[in-house]
N, C-alpha and C positions, 0 to 999 in steps of 0.2 A: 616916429614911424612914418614912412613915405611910401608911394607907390604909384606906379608906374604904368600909364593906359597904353597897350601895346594891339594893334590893328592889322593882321596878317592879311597884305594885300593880294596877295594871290591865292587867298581861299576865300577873299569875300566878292560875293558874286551883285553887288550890289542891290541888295531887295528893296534897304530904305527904311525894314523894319525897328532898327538901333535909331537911326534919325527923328523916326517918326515918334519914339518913347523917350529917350532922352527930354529928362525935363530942364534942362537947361540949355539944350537949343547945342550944342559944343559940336555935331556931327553934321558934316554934310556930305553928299555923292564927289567925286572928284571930276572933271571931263578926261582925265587921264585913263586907257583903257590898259589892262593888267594884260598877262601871256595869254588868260584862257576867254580874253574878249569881253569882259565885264568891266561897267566900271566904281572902284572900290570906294569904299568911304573915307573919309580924313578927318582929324580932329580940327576944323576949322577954327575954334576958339578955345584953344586947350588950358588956358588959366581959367575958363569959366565952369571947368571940369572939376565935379564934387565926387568922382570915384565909389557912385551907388553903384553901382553895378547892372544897372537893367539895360544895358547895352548888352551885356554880356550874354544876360539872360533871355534875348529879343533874339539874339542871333542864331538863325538856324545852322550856320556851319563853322559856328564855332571859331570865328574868325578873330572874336574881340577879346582877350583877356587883361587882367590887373591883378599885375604882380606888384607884392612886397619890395621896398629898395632897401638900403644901408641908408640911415641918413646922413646927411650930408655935412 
């Protein structure tokens, strides 16, 4: 079973609060600004990503989820 950290940049308004809980540090703000003037988060070290989930749960808009893949 695999899965898959997916980070919808134009709903995330960058708050910082995913970054700031994330226990392995894997999230940071981007300097890249989206359409609605914010700027999003990115998996900055995504092999260090353990797929808890408390990104997901931090985010107030619902920006960050982790889906199921096929493996590979």
């Amino acid at each position: 079973m695999a899965f898959q950290h997916i980070i919808d940049d134009e709903r995330c308004k960058g708050c910082g609060l995913c970054v700031q809980f994330c226990p392995k540090h894997v999230l940071e703000i981007t300097d890249k600004v989206n359409a609605k003037g914010h700027f999003p988060v990115f998996q900055a070290r995504p092999d260090d990503c353990i797929k808890c989930g408390i990104c997901c749960t931090m985010c107030p808009d619902v920006a960050i989820t982790i889906v199921e893949t096929q493996d590979a």
